[in-house]
C-alpha positions as CSV (number, residue, x, y, z in Angstrom):
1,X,8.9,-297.9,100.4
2,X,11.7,-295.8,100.9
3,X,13.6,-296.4,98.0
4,X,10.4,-295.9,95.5
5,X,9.8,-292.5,97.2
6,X,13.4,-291.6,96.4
7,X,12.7,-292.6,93.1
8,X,9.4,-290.8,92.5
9,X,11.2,-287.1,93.8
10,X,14.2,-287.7,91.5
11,X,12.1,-288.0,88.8
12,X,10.2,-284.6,89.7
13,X,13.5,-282.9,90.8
14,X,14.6,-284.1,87.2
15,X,12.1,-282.6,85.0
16,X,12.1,-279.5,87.0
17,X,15.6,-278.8,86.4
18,X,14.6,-277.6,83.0
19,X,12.7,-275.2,81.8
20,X,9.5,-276.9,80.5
21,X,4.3,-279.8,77.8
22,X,1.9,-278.1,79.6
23,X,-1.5,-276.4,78.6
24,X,-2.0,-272.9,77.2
25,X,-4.1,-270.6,78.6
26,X,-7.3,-271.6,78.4
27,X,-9.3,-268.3,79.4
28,X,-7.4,-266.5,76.6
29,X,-8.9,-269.4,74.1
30,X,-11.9,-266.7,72.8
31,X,-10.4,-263.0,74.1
32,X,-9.9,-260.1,71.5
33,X,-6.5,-258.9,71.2
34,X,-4.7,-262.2,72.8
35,X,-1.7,-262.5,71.4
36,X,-1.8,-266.0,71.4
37,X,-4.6,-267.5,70.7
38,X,-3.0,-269.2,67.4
39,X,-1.6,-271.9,70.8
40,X,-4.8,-273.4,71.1
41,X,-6.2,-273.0,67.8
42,X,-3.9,-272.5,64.9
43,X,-6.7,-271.1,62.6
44,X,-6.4,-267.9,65.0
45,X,-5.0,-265.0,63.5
46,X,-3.9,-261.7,65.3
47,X,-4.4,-258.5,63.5
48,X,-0.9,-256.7,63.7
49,X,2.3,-258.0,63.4
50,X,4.3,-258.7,66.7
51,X,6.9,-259.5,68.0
52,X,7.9,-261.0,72.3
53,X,9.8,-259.9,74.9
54,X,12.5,-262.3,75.2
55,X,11.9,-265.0,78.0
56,X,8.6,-262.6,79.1
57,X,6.2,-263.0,75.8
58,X,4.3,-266.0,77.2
59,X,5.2,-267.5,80.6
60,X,2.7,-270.5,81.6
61,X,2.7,-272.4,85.1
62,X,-0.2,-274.9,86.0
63,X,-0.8,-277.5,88.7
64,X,-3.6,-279.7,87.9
65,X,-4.7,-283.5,90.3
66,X,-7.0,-284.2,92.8
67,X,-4.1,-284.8,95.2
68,X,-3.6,-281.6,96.5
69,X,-1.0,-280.3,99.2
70,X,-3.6,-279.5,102.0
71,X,-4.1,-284.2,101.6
72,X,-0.4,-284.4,102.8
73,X,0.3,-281.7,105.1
74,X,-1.6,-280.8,108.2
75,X,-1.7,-278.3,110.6
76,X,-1.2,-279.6,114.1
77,X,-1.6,-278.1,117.4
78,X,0.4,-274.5,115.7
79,X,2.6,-277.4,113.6
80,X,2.7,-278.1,109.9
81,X,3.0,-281.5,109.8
82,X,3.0,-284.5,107.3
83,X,-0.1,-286.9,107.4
84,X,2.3,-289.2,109.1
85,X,1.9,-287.9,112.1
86,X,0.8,-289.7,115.0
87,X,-1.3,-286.9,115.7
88,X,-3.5,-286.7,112.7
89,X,-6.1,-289.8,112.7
90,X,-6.0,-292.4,109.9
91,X,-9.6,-292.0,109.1
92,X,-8.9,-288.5,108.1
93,X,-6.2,-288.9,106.0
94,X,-7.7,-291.2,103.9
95,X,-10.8,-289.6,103.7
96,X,-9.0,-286.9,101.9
97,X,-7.8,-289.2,99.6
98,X,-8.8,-290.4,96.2
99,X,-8.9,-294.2,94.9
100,X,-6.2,-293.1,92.3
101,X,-4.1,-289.6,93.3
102,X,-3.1,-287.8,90.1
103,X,-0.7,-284.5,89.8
104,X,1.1,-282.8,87.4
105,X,3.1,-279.7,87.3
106,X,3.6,-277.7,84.2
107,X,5.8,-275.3,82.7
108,X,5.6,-273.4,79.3
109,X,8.7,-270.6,78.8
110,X,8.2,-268.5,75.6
111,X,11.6,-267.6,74.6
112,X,11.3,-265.9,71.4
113,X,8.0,-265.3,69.4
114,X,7.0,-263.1,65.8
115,X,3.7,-263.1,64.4
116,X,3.3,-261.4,61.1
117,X,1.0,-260.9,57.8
118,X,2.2,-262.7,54.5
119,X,1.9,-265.6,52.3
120,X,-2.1,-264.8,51.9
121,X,-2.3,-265.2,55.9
122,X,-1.4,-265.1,59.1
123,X,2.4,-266.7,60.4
124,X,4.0,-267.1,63.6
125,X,7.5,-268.2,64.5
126,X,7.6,-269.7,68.3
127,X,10.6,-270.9,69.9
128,X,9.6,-272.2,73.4
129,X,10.7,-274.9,76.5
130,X,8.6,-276.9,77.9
131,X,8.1,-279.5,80.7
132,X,6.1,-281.2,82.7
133,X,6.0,-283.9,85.9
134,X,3.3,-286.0,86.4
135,X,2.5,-288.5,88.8
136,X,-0.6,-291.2,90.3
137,X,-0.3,-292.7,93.8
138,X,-3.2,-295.1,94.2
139,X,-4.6,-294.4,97.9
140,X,-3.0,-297.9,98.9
141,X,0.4,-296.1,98.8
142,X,-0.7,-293.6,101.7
143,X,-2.3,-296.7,103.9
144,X,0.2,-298.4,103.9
145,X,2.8,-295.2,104.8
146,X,0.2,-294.0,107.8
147,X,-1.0,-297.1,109.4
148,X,2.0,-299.3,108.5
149,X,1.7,-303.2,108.2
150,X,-2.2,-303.9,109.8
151,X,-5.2,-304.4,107.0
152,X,-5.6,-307.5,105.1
153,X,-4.3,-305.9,101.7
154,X,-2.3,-303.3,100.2
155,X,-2.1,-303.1,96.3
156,X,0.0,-300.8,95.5
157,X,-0.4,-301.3,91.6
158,X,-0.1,-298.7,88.7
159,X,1.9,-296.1,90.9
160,X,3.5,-294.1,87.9
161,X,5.5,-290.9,87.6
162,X,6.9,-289.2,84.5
163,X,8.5,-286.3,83.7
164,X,10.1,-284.6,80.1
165,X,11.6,-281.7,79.5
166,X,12.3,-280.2,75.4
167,X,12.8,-277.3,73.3
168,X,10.1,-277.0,70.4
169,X,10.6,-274.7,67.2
170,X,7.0,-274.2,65.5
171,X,5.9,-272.4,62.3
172,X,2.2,-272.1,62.2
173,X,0.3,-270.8,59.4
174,X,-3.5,-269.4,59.0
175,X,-6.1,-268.0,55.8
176,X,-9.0,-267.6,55.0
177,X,-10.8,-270.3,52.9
178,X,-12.6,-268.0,49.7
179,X,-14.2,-270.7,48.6
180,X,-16.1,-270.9,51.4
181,X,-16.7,-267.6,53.0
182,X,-16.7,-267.8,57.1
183,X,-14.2,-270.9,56.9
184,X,-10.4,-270.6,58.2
185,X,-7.9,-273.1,58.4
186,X,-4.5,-273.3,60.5
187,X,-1.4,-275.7,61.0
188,X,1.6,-275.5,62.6
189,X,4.5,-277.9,62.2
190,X,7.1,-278.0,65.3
191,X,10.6,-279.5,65.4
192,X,11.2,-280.6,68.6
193,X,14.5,-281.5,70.8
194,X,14.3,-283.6,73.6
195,X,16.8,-282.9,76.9
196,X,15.2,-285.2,79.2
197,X,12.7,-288.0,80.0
198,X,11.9,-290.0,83.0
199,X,9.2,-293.4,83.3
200,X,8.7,-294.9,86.3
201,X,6.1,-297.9,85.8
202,X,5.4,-299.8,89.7
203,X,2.2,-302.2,87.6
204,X,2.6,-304.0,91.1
205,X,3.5,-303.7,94.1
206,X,0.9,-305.3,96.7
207,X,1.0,-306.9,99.8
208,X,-1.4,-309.7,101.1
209,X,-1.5,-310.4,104.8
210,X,-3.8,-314.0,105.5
211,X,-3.9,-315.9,108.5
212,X,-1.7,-318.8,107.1
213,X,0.8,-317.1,104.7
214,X,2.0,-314.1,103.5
215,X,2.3,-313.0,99.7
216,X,4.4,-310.1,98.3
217,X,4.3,-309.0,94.8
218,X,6.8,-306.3,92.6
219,X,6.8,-305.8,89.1
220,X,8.5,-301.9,87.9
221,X,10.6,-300.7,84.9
222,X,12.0,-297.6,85.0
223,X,13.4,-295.8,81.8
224,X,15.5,-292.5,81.8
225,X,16.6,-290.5,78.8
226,X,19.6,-287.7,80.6
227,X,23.0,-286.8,79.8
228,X,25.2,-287.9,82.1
229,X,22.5,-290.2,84.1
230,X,23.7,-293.2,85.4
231,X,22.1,-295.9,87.9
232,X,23.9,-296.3,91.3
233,X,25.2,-300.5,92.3
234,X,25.5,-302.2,95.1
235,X,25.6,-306.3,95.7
236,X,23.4,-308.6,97.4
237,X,24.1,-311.2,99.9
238,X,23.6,-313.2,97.0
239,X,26.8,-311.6,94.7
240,X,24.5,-309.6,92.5
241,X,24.4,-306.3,91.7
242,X,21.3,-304.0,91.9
243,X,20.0,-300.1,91.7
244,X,20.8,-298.5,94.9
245,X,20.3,-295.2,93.0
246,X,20.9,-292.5,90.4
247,X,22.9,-289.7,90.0
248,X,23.9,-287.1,87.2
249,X,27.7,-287.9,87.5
250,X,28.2,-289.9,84.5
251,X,29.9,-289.2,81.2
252,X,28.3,-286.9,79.3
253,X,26.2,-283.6,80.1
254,X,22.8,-282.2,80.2
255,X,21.9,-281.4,76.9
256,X,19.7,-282.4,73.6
257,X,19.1,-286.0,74.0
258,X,16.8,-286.5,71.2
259,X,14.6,-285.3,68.0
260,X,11.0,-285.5,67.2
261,X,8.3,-283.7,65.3
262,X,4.7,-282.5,66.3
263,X,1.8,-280.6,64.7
264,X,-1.0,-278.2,65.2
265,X,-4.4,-278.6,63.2
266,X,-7.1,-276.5,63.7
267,X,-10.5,-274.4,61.7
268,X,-12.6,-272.1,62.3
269,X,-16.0,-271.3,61.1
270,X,-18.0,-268.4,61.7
271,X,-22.2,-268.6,60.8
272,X,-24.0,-265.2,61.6
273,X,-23.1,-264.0,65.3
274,X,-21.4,-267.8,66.3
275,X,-18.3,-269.0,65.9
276,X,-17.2,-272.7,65.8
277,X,-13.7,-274.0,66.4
278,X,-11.6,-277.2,66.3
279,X,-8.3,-277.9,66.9
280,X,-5.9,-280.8,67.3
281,X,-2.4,-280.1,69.4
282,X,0.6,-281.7,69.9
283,X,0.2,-284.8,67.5
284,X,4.1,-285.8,67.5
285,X,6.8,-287.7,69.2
286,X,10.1,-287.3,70.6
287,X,12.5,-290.5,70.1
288,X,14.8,-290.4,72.4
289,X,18.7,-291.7,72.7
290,X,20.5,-293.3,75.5
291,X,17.4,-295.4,77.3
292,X,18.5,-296.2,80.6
293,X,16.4,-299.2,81.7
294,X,16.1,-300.6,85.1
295,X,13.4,-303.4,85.7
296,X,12.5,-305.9,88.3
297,X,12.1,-308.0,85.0
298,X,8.2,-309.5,85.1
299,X,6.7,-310.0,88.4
300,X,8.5,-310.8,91.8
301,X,7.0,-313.0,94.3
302,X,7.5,-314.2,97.8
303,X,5.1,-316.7,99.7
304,X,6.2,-317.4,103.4
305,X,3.7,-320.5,102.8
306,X,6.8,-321.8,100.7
307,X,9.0,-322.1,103.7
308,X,9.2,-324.8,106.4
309,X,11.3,-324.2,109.3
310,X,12.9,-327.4,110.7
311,X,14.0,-327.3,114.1
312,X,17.5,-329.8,113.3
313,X,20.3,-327.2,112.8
314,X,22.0,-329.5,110.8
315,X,18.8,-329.8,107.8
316,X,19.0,-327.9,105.0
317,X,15.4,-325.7,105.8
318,X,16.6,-325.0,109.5
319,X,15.4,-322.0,110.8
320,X,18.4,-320.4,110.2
321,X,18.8,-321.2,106.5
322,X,15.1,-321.1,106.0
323,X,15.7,-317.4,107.6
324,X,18.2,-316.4,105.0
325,X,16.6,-317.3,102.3
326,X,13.3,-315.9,103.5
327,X,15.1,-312.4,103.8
328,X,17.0,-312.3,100.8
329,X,14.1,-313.3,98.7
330,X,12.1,-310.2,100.3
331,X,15.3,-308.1,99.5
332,X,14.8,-309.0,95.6
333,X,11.6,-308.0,95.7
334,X,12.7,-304.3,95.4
335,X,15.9,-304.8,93.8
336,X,15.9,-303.6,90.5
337,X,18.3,-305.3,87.6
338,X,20.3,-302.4,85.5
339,X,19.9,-303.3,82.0
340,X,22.1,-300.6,80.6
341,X,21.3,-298.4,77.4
342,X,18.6,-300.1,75.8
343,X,18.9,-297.8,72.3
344,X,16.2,-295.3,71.3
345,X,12.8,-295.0,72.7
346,X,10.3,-293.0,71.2
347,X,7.5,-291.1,73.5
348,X,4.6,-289.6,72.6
349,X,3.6,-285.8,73.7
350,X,-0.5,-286.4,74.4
351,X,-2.5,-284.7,72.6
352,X,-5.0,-281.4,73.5
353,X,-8.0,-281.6,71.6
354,X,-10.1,-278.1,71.8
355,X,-13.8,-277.5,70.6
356,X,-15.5,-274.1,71.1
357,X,-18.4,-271.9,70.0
358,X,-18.3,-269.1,70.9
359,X,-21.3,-266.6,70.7
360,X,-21.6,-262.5,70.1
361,X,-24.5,-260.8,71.7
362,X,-26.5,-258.8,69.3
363,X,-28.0,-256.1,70.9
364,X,-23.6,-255.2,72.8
365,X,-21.5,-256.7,70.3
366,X,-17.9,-255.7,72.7
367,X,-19.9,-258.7,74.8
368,X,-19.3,-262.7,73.2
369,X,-20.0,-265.4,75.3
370,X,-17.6,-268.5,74.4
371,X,-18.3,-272.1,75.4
372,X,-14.6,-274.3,75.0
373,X,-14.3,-278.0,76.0
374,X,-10.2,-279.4,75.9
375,X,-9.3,-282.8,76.7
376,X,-5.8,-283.9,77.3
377,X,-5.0,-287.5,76.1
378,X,-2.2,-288.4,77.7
379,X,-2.7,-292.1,78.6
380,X,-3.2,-292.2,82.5
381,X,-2.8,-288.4,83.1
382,X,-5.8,-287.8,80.8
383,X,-8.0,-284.9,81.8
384,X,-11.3,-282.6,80.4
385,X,-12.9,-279.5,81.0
386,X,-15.7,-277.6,79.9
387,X,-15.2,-273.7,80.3
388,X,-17.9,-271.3,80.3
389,X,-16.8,-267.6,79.2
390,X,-18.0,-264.3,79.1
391,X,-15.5,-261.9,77.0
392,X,-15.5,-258.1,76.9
393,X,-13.7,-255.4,74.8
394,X,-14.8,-252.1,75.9
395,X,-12.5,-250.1,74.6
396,X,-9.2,-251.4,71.5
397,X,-6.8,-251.3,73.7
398,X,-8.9,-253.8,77.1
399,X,-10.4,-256.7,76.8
400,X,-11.4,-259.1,79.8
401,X,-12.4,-262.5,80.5
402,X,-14.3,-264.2,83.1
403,X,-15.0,-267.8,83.4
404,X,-15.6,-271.1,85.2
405,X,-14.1,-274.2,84.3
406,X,-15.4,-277.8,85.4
407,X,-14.0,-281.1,84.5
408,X,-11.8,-284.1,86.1
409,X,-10.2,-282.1,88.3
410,X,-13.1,-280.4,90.2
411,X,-14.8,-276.8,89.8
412,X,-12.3,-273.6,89.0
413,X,-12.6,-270.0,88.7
414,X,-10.7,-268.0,85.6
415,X,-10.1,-264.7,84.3
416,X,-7.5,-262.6,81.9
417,X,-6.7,-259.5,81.6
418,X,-5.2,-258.1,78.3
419,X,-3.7,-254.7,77.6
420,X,-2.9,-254.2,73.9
421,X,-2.4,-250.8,72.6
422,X,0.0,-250.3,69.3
423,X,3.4,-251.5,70.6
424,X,2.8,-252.4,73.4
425,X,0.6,-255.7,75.0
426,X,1.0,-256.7,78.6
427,X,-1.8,-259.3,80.1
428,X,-2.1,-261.1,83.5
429,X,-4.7,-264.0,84.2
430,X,-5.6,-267.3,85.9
431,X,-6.6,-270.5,84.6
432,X,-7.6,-271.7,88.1
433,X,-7.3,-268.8,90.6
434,X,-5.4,-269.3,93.6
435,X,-7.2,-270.3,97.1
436,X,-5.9,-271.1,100.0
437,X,-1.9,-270.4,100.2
438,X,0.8,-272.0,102.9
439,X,3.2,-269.1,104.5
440,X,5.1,-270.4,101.7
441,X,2.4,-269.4,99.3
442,X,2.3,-273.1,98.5
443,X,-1.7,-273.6,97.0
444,X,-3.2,-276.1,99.1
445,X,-5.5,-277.0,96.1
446,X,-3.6,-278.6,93.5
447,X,-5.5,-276.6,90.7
448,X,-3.6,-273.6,89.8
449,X,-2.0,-271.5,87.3
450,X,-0.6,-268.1,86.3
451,X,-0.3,-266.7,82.3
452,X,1.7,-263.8,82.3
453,X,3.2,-261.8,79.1
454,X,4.6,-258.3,77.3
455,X,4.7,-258.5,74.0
456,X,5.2,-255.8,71.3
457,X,2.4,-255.6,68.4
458,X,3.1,-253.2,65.9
């Protein structure tokens, strides 16, 4: 238990190290005067040229799960505390729990963006990092941590945590279709470097406790693509070596650690006072060099019904030996073998897929309402939401946006609010506003995010 949480946070310490895939902005998906709209659909346009304030044009952080901070941590008596605690009842931890606890953190850092008219369109030119963690504990993990060695069964399988970090440089392009008045199309193409990834697979890990034997089951690979990463040995009782840890020490240094190519699709189509939109992000792969691969190599197992204890010192299965053996085999069980560098492995981004209408009422056309669903395919971290909108532009330079969001993750509140006179655009907003906060102004609810940019249109 120990050593696969010591696993699990150097794989988040890892990916946040760097500056960061995460979402855009959803509540900015159907806003006037949002600079980057073209993000989540590139069939946007924007009507000026523009260009970012460097590291400041578009600065995305989100935390999306249903395993939030307020699951883990208790208060107690005046005491923050851990759910550990003796203090805090087992029935209440785990009825703060889900079947299958998923989180992911998620950085976006705009470091240098241009937006301008030509070619019969619209063009941008992005350079950005990007980032994130993600991670599912299934809610055996936490029973097994609080009330130690007492049900029947723990399975502790499909426990998973990733994390990659890379640069991307994208060119996006958007026009109007004339053949076919209301239609406009978009694609970006994005050359990507990779700096770091980080797999952790547990596909088992249970523990079954019947009144005649005992049976223990492992099976994990772990893969890690970083400079200068290297697995830490020690040796068994049995003469083998084995994973005791990981460092950055190695040869070598944090830096690009492989290439890969993505791309935007999108189209818009508008049909009196709606306005229909589809868009495909992210559709690429990073293959990356230097594949550290650790692995229990298939599925360890460990029966005490396979051991008799003899009584005769002198046999072969007496208690002693049959003691030994017992306790080294359960020492395998977590042991993982270092395979070395394995080659290239290629890893997929997950894709966004965003569909939205969005609708301008007649009778106060500075009002649209929009309606956007976006699912996130990214294996087991998938997610979806459908967010409701209501848009405003009062004046040129304002616009505003309101909206709730529901989907895998629970009910959220957004908003955005956007500032865009000539040469200058500064906006502020919240995908998921922020509840509850620790004194650390930690959310307790794993849903948040801030979108914060100054850009200069012109």
């Amino acid at each position: 238990m120990k050593r696969i949480n010591r696993i699990l946070a150097f794989g988040g310490i890892m990916a946040a190290s760097f500056a960061a895939v995460a979402q855009n902005t959803n509540s900015g998906y159907f806003l006037e005067g949002y600079t980057y709209r073209y993000q989540m659909n590139p069939a946007f346009g924007n009507d000026r040229h523009f260009v970012s304030m460097p590291a400041l044009g578009n600065l995305n952080m989100a935390v999306r799960g249903n395993l939030h901070l307020s699951s883990v941590v208790y208060s107690l008596n005046g005491r923050t505390v851990l759910f550990t605690n003796p203090g805090i009842s087992a029935s209440e931890v785990m009825g703060n729990l889900s079947d299958k606890n998923r989180i992911g953190a998620n950085l976006k850092l705009n470091i240098l963006s241009a937006g301008f008219k030509a070619f019969g369109g619209y063009n941008t030119l992005s350079v950005n990092a990007r980032s994130n963690v993600n991670a599912i504990v299934p809610k055996a993990f936490f029973s097994l941590a609080k009330e130690g060695v007492a049900n029947k069964t723990y399975d502790i399988r499909n426990l998973r945590a990733r994390a990659m970090g890379y640069a991307e440089v994208a060119l996006n392009h958007s026009h109007d279709i004339k053949a076919l008045p209301g239609l406009r199309i978009g694609a970006a193409v994005k050359a990507l470097v990779g700096v770091a990834n980080f797999d952790a697979y547990f596909n088992e890990a249970d523990l079954t406790l019947g009144e005649n034997e005992w049976i223990a089951r492992t099976n994990a690979d772990i893969y890690a693509n970083v400079g200068g990463f290297q697995y830490e040995h020690k040796t068994n009782k049995k003469g083998a070596d084995y994973v005791s840890g990981m460092n950055l020490d190695g040869d070598g240094s944090i830096g690009p650690n492989g290439f890969g190519v993505a791309f935007d699709l999108g189209a818009a189509y508008r049909w009196g006072d709606f306005n229909f939109s589809i868009a495909a992000l992210d559709l690429g792969f990073i293959s990356f060099s230097d594949t550290r691969h650790a692995t229990t190599g298939g599925t360890r197992t460990v029966n005490t019904d396979a051991y008799t204890f003899n009584a005769d010192d002198d046999a072969a299965n007496s208690f002693s030996n049959e003691w030994k053996r017992l306790r080294d085999n359960l020492e395998d069980l977590y042991q993982l073998e270092d395979r070395g560098n394995i080659g290239n492995r290629s890893v997929g981004l997950g894709a966004t897929l965003n569909v939205g209408v969005d609708y301008t009422l007649p009778v106060y056309r500075k009002l649209h309402f929009g309606l956007l669903s976006s699912t996130r395919f990214q294996g087991d971290y998938t997610w979806s939401e459908v967010r409701l909108s209501a848009n405003v532009a009062p004046v040129k330079c304002f616009s505003a946006d309101a909206n709730v969001a529901v989907g895998t993750y629970g009910v959220g509140f957004g908003w955005l609010l956007n500032l865009h006179t000539t040469g200058f655009n500064l906006f502020l907003g919240m995908d998921h506003t922020l509840g509850r906060v620790t004194k650390e102004f930690a959310p307790l609810n794993s849903n948040a995010s801030v979108n914060f940019g100054m850009n200069f249109p012109f």
